[in-house]
TINU-955965 format. One line per 10 residues: number of its first residue (from 0); their letters; for each residue z, x, y of N, C-alpha, C, O. Coordinates in steps of 0.05 Angstrom, whole numbers, plus 5000, padded with zeros to 4 digits. Each point is the difference from the previous one (the first is absolute). Layout:
NUM) a) Z/X/Y/Z/X/Y/Z/X/Y/Z/X/Y | ...
//
This chain:
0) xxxxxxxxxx) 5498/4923/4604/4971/4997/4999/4989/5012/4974/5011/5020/4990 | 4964/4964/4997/4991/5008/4980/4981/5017/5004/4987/5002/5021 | 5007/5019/4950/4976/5008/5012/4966/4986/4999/4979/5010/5008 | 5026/4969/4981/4973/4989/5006/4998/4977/5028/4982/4983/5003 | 5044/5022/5018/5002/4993/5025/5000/5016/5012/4998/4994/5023 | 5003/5033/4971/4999/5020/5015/4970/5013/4995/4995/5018/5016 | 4987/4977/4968/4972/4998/4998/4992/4987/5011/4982/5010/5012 | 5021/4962/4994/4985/4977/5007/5006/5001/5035/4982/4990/5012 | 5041/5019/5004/5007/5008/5022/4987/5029/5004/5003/5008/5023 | 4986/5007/4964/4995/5029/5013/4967/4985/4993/4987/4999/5021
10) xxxxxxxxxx) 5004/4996/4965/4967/4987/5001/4993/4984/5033/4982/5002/5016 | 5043/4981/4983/4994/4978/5024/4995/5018/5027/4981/4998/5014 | 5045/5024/4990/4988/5016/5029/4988/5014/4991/4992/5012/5020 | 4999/4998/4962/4966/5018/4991/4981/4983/5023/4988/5007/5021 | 5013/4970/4966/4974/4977/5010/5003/4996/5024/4979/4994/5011 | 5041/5008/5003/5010/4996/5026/4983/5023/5014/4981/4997/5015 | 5029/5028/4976/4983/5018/5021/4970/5003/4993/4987/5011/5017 | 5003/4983/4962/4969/4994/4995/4996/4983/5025/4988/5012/5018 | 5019/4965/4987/5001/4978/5024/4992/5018/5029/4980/5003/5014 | 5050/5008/4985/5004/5011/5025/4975/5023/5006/4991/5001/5023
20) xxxxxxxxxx) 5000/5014/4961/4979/5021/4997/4975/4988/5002/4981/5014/5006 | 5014/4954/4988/4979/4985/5002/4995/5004/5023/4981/5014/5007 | 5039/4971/5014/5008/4995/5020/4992/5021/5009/4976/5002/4997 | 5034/5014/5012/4999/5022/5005/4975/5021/5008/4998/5019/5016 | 4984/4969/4964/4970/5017/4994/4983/4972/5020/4980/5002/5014 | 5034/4973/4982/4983/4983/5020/4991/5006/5021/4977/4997/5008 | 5050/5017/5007/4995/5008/5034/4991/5026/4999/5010/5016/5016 | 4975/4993/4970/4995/5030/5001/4965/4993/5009/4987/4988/4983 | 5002/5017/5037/4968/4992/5007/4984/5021/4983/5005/5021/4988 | 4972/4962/5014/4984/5006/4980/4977/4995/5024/5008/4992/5022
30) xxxxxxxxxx) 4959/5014/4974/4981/4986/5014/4993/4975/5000/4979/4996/5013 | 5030/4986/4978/5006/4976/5000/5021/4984/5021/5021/5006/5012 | 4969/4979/4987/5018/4976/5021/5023/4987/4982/4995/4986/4980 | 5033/5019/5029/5011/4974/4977/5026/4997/5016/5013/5019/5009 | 4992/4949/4993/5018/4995/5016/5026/5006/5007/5011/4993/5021 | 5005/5027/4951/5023/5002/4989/4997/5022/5015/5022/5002/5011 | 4961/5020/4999/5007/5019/5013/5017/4999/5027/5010/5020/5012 | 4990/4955/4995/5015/4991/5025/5028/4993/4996/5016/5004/5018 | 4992/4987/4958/5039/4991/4988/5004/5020/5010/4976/5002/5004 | 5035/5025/5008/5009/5016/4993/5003/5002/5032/5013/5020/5006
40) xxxxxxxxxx) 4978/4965/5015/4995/4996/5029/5018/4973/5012/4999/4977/4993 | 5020/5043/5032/5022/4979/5003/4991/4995/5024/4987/5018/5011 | 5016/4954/5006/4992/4999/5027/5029/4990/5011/5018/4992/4986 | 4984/5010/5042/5028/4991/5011/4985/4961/5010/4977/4994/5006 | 5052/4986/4992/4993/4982/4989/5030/4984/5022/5020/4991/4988 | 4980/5008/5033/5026/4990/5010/5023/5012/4993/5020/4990/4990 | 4974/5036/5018/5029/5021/4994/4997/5008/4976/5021/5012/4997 | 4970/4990/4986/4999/5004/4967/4983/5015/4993/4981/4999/5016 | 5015/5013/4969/4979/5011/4975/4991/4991/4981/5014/5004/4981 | 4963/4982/5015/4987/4973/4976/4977/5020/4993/4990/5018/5014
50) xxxxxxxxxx) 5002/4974/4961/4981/5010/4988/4978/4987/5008/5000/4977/5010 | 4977/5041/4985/4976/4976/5018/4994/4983/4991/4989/4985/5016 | 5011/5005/4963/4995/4976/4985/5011/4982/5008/4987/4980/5003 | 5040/5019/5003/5013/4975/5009/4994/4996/5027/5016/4982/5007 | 4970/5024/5013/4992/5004/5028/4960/4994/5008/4987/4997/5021 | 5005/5003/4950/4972/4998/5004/4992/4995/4973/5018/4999/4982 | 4952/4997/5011/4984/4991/4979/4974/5033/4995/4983/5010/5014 | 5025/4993/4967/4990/5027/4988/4977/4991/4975/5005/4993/4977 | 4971/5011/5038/4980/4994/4972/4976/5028/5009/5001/5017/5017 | 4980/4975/4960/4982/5022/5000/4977/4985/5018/4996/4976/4998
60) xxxxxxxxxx) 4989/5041/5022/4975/4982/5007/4977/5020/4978/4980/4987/4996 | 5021/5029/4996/4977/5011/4980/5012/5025/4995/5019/5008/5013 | 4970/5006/4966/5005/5028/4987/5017/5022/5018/5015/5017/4991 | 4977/4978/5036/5009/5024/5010/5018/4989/5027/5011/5016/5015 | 4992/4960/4989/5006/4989/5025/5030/4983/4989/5000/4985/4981 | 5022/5021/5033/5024/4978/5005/5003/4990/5020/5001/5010/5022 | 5000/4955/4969/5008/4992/5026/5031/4989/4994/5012/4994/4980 | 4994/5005/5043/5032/4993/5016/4998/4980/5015/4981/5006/5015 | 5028/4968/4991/5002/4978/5010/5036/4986/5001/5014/4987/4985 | 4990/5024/5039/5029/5003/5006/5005/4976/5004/4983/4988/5014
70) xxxxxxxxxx) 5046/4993/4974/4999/4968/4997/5003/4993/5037/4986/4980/5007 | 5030/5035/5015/5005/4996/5026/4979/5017/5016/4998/5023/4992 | 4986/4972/5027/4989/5012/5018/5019/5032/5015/4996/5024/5001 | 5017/4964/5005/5013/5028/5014/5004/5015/4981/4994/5023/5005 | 5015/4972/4974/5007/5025/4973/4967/5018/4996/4999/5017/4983 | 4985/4980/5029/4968/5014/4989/5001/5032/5020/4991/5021/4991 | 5020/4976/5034/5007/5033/5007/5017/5017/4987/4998/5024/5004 | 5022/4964/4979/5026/5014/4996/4988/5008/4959/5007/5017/4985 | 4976/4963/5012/4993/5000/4976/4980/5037/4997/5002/5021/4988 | 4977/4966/5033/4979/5016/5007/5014/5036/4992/4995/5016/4982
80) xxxxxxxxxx) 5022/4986/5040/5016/5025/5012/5017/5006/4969/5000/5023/4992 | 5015/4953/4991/5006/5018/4983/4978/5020/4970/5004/5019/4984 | 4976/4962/5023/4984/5005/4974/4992/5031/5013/4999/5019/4985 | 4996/4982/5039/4989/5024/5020/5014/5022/4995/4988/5021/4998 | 5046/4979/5000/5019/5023/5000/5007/4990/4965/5023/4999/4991 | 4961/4996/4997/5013/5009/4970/4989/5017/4991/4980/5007/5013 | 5026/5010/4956/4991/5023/5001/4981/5002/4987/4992/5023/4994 | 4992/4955/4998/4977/4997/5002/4973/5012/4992/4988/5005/4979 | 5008/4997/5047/4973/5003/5016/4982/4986/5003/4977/5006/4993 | 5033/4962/5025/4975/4985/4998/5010/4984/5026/5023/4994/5005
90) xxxxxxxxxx) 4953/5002/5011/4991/4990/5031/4996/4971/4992/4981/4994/4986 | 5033/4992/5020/4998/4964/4997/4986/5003/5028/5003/5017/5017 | 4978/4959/4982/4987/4987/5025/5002/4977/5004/4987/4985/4984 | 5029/5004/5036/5005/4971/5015/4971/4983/5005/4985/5003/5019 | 5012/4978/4961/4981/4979/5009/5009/4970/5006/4996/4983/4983 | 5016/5013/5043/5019/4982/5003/5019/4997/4989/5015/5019/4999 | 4994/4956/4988/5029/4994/4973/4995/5020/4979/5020/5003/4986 | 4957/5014/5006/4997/5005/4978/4995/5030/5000/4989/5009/5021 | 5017/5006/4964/5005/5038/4997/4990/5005/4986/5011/4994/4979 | 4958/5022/5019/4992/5011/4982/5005/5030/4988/4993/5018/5016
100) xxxxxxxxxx) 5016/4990/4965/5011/5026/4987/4981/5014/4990/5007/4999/4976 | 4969/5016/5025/4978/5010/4986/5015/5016/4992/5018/5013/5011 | 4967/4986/4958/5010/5033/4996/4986/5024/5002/4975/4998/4997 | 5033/5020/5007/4978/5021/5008/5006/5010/4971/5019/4995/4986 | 4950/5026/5007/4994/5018/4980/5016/5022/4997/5007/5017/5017 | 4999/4982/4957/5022/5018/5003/4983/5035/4993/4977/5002/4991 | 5035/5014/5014/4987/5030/4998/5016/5015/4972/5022/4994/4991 | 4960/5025/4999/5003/5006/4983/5026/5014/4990/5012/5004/4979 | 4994/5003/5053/5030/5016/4992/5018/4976/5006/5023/5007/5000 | 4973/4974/5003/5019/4978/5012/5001/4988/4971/5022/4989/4997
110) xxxxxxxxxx) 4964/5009/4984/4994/4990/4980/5017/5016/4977/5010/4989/4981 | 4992/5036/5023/5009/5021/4985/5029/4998/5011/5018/5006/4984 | 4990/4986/5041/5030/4997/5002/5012/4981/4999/5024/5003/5004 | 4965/4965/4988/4996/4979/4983/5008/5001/4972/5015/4983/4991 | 4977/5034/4997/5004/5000/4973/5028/5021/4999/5015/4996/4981 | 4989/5016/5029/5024/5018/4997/5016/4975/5005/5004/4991/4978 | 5007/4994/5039/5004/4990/5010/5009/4967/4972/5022/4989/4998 | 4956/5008/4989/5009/4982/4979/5010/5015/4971/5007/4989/4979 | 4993/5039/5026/5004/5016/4979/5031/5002/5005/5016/4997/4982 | 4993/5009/5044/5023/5004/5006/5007/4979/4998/5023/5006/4993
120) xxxxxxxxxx) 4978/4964/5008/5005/4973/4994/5005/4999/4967/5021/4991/4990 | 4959/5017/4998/5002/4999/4967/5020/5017/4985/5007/4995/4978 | 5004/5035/5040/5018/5016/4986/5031/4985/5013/5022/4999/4989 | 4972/4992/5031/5030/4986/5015/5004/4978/4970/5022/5000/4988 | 4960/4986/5003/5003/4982/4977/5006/5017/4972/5009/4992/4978 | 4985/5023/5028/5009/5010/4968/5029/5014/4999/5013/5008/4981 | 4993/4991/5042/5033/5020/5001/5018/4981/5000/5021/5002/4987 | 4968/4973/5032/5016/4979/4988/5007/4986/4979/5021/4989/4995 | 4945/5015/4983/5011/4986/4970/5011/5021/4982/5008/4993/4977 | 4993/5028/5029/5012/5028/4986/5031/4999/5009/5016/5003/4981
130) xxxxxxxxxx) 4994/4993/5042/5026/4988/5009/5018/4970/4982/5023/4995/4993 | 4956/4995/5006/5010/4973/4990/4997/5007/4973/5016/4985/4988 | 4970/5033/4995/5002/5003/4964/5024/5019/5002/5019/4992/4986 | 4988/5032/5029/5022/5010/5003/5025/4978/4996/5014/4998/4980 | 4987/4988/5043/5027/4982/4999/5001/4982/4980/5023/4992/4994 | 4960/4999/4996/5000/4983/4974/5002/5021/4968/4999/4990/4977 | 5003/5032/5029/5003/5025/4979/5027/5007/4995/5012/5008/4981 | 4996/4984/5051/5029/5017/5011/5018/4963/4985/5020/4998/4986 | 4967/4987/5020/5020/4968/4995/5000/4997/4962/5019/4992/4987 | 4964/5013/5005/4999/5006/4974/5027/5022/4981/5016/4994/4983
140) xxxxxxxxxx) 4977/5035/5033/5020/5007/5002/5032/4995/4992/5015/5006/4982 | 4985/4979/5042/5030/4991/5001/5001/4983/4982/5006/5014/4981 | 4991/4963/5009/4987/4975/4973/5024/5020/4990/5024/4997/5001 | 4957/5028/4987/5001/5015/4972/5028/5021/5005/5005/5010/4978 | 5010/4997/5038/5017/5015/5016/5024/4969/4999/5021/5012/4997 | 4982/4974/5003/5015/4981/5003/5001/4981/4984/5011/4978/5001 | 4970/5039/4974/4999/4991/4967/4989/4963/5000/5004/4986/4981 | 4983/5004/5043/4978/4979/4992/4977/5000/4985/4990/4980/4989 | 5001/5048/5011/4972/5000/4982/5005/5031/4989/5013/5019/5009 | 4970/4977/4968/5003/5019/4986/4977/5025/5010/4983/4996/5018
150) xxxxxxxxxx) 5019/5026/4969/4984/5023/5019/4962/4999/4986/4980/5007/5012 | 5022/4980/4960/4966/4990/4986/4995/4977/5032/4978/5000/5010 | 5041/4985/5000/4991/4975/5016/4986/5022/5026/4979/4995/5013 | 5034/5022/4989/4999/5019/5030/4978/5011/4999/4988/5006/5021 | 4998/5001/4948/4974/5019/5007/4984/4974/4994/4977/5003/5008 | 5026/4976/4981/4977/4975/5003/4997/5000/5020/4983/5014/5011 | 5035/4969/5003/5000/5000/5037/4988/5019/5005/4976/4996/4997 | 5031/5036/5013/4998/5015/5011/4966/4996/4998/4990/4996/5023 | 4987/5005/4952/4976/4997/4991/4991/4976/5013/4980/5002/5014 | 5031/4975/4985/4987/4983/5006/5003/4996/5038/4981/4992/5013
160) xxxxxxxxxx) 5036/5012/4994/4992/5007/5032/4984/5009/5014/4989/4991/5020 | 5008/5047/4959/4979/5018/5002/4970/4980/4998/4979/5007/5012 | 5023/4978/4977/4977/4982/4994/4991/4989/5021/4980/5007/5013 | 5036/4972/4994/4993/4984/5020/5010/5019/5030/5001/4986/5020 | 5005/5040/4985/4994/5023/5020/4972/5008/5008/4988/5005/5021 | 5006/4996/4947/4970/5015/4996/4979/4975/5007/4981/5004/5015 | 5024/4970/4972/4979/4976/5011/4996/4997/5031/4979/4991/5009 | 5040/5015/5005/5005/4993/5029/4993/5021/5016/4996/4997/5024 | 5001/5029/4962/4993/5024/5015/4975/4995/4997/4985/5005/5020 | 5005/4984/4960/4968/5005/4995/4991/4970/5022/4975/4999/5001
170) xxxxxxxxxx) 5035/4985/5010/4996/4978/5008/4996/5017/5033/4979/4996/5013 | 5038/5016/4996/4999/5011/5023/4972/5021/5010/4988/5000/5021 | 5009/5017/4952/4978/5018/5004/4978/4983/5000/4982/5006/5016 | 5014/4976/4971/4975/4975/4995/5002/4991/5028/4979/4994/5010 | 5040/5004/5005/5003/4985/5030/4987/5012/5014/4978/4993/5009 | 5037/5034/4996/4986/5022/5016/4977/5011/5007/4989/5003/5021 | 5004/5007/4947/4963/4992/4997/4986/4984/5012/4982/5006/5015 | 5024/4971/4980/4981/4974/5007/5001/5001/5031/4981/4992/5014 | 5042/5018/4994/5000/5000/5029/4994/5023/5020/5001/4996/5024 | 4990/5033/4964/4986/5019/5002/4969/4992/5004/4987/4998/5021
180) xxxxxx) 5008/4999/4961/4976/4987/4990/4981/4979/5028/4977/5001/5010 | 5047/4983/4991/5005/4980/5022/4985/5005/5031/4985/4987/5014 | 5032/5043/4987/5007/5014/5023/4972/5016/5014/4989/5001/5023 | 5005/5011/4949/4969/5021/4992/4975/4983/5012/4983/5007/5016 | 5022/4966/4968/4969/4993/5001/4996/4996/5031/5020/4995/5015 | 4954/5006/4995/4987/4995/5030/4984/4982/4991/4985/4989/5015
//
């Protein structure tokens, strides 16, 4: 492996866990309604564990309200009960085929343990891309140890990783913020 494949492979899962940390900060509630807070909710499905999406239709009815519209009739108790025991904290109400999810207001300390909460999400991301400049430091390394690249190639590399480390760290704290921020406003 070269090292500008071994750049171009340690950038790619950089971006990967940017993704995953996207992800990640999606299901984190905020005072807002948003549908994605529910992926993260499995219902039992004919012996199985399915995510609710594949078991029902997840849209917004307004700012603060989810509705659930389970594709089978009998799936709307089992739907109901799991949204009830997730960890949550939110009371779906059965209006025939259809489940409404209000969200309730969140409190100020609930808000404050919200944001810890995407902070601890944002440092889980940075240990990961600090892991991944490590191993691409350590693969460089060897290059130069097994006389493929010379040791001027090792501190280019070594700089230019640091680079694109530092672009992706700053990409995460920009995440975090926005999603603090997110969390704050009422």
């Amino acid at each position: 492996m070269s090292i500008a494949e071994i750049k171009k492979n340690t950038e790619a899962k950089m971006g990967q866990s940017i993704e995953a940390l996207k992800n990640n900060l999606s299901r984190i509630r905020t005072g807002r309604a948003n549908p994605a807070l529910l992926d993260a909710i499995h219902v039992e499905y004919y012996g199985s564990m399915v995510p609710l999406s594949q078991v029902a239709n997840v849209s917004l009815i307004d700012a603060r309200t989810i509705s659930v519209q389970p594709w089978e009739k009998n799936m709307a108790a089992k739907v109901e009960k799991a949204i009830r025991e997730s960890e949550l904290g939110l009371n779906p109400a059965a209006m025939g085929d259809l489940i409404r999810v209000p969200m309730p207001p969140m409190s100020e300390e609930r808000r404050k343990e919200m944001t810890k909460l995407a902070r601890h999400e944002g440092e889980n991301s940075k240990v990961a891309i600090r892991n991944l400049r490590r191993d691409a430091n350590e693969s460089v390394k060897k290059l130069v140890k097994d006389k493929e690249a010379s040791e001027d190639d090792q501190k280019r590399s070594e700089a230019d990783i640091q680079k694109i480390t530092d672009k992706h760290i700053a990409e995460i704290d920009v995440l975090v913020a926005a999603k603090e921020q997110d969390i704050m406003a009422v």
